[in-house]
C-alpha positions as CSV (number, residue, x, y, z in Angstrom):
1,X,0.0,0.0,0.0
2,X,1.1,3.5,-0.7
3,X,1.7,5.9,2.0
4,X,2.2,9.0,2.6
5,X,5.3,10.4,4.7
6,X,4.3,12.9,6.8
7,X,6.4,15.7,9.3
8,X,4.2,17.4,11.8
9,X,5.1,21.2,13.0
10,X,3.7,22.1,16.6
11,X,3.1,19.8,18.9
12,X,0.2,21.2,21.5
13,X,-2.9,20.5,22.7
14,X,-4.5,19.6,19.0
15,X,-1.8,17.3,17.9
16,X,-1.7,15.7,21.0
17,X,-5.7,14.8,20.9
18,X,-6.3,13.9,17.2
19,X,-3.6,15.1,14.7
20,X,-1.1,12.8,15.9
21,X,-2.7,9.5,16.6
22,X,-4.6,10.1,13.3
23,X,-1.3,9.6,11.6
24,X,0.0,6.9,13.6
25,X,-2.8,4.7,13.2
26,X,-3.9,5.3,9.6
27,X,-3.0,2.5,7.1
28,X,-2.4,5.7,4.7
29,X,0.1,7.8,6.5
30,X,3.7,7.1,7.3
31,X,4.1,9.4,10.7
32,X,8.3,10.3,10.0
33,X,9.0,13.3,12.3
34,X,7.4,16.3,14.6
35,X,9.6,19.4,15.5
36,X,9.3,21.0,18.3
37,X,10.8,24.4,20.2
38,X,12.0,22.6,22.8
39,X,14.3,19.7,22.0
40,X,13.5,17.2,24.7
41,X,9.9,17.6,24.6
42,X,10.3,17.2,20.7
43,X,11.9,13.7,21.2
44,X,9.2,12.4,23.9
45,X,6.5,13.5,21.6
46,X,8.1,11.6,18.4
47,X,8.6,8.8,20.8
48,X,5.3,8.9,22.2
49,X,3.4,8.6,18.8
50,X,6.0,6.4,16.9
51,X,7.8,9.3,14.8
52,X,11.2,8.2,13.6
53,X,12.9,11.6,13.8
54,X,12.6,15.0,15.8
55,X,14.1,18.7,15.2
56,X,13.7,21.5,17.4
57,X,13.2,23.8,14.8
58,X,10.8,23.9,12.0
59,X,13.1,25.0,9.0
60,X,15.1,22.0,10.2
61,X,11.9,19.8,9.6
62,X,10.9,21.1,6.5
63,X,14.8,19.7,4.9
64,X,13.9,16.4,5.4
65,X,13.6,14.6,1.9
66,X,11.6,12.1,3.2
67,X,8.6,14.1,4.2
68,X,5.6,14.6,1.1
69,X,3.5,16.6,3.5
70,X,3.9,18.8,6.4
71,X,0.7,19.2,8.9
72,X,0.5,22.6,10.6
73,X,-0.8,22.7,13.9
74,X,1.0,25.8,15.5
75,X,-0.5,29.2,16.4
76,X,-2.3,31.1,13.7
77,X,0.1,33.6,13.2
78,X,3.0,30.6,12.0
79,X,0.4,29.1,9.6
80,X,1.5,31.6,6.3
81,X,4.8,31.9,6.9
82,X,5.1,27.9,7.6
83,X,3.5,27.1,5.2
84,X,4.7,29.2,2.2
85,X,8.4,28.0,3.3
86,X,6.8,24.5,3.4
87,X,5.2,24.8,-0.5
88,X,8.8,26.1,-1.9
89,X,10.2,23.0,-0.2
90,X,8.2,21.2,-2.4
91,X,5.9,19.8,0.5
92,X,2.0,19.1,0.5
93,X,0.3,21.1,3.4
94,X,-2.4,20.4,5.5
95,X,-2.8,23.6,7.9
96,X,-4.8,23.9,11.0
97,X,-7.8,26.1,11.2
98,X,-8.2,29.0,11.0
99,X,-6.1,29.0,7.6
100,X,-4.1,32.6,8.7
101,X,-4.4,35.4,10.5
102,X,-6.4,37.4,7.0
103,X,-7.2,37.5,3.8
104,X,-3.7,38.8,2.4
105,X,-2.1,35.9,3.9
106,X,-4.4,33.3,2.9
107,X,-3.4,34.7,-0.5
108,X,0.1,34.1,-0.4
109,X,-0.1,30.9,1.0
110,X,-2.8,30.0,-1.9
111,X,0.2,31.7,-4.6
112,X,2.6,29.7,-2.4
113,X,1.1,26.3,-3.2
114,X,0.0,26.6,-6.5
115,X,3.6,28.4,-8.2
116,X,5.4,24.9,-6.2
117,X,3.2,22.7,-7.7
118,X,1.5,21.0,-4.0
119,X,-1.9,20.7,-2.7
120,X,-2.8,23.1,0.5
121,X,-6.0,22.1,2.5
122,X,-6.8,23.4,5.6
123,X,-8.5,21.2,8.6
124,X,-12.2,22.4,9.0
125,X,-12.8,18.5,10.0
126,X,-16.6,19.4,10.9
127,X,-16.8,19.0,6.5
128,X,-16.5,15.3,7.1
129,X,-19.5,14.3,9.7
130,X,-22.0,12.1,8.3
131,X,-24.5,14.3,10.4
132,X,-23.4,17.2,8.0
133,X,-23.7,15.6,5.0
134,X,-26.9,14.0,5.9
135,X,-28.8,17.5,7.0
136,X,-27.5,19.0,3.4
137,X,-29.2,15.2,2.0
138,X,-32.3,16.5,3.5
139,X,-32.5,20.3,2.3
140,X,-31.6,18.9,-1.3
141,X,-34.5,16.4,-1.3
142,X,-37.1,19.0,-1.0
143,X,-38.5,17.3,2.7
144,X,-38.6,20.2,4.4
145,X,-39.1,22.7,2.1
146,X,-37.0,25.9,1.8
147,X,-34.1,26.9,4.0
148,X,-35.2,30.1,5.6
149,X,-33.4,30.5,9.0
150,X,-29.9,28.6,10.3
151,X,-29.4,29.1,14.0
152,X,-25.7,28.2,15.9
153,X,-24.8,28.2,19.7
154,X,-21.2,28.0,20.2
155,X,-20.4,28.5,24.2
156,X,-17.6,27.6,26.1
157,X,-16.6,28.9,29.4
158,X,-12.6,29.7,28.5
159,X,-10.6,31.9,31.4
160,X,-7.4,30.2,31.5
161,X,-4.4,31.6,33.8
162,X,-1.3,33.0,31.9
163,X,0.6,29.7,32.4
164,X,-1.8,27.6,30.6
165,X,-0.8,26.1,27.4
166,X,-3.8,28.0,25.4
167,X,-3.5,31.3,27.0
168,X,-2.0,32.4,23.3
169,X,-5.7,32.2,22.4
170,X,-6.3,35.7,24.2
171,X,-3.3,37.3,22.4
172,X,-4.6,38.9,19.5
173,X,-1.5,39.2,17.5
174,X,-0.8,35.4,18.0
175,X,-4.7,33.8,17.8
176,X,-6.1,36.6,15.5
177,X,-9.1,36.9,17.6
178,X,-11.5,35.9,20.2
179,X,-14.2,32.9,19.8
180,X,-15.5,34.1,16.7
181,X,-11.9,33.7,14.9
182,X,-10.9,30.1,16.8
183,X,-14.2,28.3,16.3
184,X,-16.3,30.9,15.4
185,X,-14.7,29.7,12.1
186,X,-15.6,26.2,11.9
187,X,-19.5,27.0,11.9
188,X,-18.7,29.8,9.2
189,X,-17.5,26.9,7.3
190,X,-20.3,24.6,8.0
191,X,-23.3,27.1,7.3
192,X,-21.5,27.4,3.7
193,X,-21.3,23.7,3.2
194,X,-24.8,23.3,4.0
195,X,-26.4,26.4,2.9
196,X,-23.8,28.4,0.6
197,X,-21.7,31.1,-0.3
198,X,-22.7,33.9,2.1
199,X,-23.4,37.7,0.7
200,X,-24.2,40.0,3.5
201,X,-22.5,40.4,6.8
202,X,-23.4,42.1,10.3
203,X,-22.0,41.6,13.6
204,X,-21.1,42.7,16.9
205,X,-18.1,41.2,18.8
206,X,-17.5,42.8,22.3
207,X,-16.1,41.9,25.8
208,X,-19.0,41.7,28.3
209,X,-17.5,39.7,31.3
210,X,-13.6,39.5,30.5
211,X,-10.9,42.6,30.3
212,X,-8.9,40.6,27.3
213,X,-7.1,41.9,23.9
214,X,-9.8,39.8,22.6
215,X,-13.5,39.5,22.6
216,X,-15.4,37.3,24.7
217,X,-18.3,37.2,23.2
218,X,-19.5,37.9,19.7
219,X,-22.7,37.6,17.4
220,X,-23.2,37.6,13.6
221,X,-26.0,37.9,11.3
222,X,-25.3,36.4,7.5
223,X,-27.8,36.6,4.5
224,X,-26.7,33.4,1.7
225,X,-26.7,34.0,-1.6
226,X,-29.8,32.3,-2.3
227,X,-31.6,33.7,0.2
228,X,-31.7,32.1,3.8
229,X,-30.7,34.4,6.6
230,X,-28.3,33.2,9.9
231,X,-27.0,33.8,12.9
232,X,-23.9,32.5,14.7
233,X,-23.6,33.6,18.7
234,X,-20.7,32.2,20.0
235,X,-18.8,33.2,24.0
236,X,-16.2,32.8,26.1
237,X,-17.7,33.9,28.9
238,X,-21.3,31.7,29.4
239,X,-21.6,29.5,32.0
240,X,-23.4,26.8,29.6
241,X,-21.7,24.8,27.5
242,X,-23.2,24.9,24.0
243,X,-22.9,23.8,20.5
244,X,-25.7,23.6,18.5
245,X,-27.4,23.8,15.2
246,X,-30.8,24.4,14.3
247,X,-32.2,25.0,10.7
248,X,-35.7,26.0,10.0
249,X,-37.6,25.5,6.4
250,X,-40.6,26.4,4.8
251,X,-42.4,22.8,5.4
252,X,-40.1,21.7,8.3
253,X,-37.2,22.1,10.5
254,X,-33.7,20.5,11.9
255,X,-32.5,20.3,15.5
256,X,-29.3,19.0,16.2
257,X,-28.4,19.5,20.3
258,X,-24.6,18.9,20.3
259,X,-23.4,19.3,16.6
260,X,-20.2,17.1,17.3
261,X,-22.7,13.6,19.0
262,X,-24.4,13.1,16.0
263,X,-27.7,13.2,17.3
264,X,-30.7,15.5,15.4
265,X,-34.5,15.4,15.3
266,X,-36.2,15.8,11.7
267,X,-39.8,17.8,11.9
268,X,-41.6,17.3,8.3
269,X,-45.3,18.9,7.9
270,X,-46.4,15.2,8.8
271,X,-44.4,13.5,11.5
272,X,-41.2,14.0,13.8
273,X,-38.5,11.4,13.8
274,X,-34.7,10.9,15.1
275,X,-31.9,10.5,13.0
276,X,-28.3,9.6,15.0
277,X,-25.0,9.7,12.1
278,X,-22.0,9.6,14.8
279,X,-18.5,11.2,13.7
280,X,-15.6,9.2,13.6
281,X,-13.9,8.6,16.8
282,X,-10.9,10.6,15.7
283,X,-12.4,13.6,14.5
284,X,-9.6,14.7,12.0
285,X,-9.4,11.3,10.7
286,X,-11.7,11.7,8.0
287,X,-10.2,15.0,7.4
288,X,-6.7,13.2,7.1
289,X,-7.7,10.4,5.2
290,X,-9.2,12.7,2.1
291,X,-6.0,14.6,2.4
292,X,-4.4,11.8,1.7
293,X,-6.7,10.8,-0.9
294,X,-6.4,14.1,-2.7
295,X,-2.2,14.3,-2.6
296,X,-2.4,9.9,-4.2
297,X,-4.8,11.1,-6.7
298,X,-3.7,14.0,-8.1
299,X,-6.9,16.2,-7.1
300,X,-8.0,19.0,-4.9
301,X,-9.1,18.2,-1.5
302,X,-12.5,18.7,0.3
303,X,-11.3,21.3,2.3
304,X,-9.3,23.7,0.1
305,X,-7.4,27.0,0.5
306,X,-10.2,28.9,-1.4
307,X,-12.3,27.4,1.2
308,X,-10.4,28.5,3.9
309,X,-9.9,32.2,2.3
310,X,-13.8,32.3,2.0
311,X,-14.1,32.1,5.9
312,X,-11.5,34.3,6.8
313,X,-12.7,37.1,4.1
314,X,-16.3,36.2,6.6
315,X,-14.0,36.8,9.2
316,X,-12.5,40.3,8.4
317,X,-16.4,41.4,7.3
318,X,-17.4,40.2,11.2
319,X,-14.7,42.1,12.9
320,X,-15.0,45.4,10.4
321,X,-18.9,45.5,11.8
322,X,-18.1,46.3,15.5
């Protein structure tokens, strides 16, 4: 079986949870090396997850001839300049989300990979539940009538102490922004899988409980192009934990609880019914394996860098509205 040799650059939080064991244990991906700012903790996590090689230093990384593709998983203000040096290394590159800081770099990196001739995707892994492709199954058959309303609750209490490991997600010149840039994002990306390119943008992003260079809490209204209206609330700072989805038609609706269980309940015009379609057990597995699929194959993968631009150009419209 073909494989792909793979070199992963950061090594936190992310990586640790999904990025890494995805490409230990996947039949397609040959895990060769991590780097890492501190030596020592570069070695224990190559050793940890099976990598054959570490380096300190991410330039040092990207040298190896072995590697095809470089993941990205550091903070969003590496992911242009890592991986434009990675593209005129000749390396395919899989970058965390959100794809850069703004527009202008998601631009360069686009230029980056296409004048090097390799494939850039960017890891918006909600793409890949069967629970998202089976709600846009439903709008396309008609069922429930027209979209007219998409609703999204992203809440998560977040007030960590300057030593954490995370705290860079409340510097705004490393994260890029609050909740509505980390995974703010993500649901940006799934209400344009599901309900398509968006045309008009209005917003608010503000701090109501936390004194931080970011916002705590933000909310944003979208009109799609073919006519459906939404609106994505998302906070730092609520006590209740929330992620949730809710889409109402013309004939119907869709309520999904917790977007990343699987679970939703289907209201027609003449019955009610439950539907569960569970996500993989490593989230960024499917994400991982189409990478993969895309780089063997020759052809672009689910989650391209055009995609990724078209969120953060949503982005820069959301934070130009406070």
């Amino acid at each position: 079986m073909r494989k792909l040799s793979w070199g992963l650059i950061g090594c936190g939080d992310i990586a640790r949870k999904r990025v890494a064991p995805a490409l230990r244990d996947l039949d397609q991906c040959d895990f060769v090396a991590v780097s890492r700012e501190r030596g020592e903790l570069a070695e224990a996590f190559a050793k940890e997850f099976g990598a054959r090689r570490w380096y300190s230093t991410w330039p040092e990384l990207l040298l190896d001839k072995e590697l095809a593709a470089i993941y990205i998983a550091t903070p969003v203000d590496l992911h242009a300049e890592q991986t434009i040096a990675a593209a005129e290394a000749g390396k395919h590159v899989l970058c965390e989300k959100p794809m850069a800081m703004n527009v202008r770099e998601c631009d360069r990196m686009i230029a980056a990979a296409r004048a090097n001739g390799v494939i850039l995707g960017v890891a918006y892994y909600r793409h890949f539940y069967p629970l998202v492709q089976r709600v846009k199954e439903i709008l396309e058959s008609g069922e429930i009538g027209t979209p007219v309303m998409a609703q999204i609750n992203a809440f998560e209490w977040f007030d960590p102490p300057p030593d954490n490991s995370r705290y860079w997600l409340l510097r705004k010149d490393i994260s890029g922004g609050g909740p509505m840039f980390d995974f703010g994002c993500h649901r940006i990306e799934l209400l344009r899988n599901i309900l398509g390119a968006i045309k008009k943008v209005r917003a608010i992003a503000t701090n109501v409980l936390f004194d931080r260079e970011v916002e705590d809490t933000a909310a944003a209204l979208f009109q799609f192009e073919r006519g459906a209206c939404g609106i994505l609330s998302v906070t730092h700072a609520g006590h209740e934990a929330q992620d949730t989805l809710d889409i109402f038609c013309s004939r119907g609706s869709l309520h999904i609880p917790v977007l990343n269980e699987g679970l939703m309940r289907v209201v027609t015009d003449k019955a009610e019914r439950s539907e569960t379609h569970s996500p993989d057990a490593n989230l960024h597995a499917p994400l991982i394996r189409d990478y993969v699929a895309a780089v063997m194959n020759g052809r672009a993968p689910a989650v391209t860098g055009d995609i990724g631009r078209a969120v953060a150009e949503i982005e820069e419209q959301i934070y130009a509205s406070e």
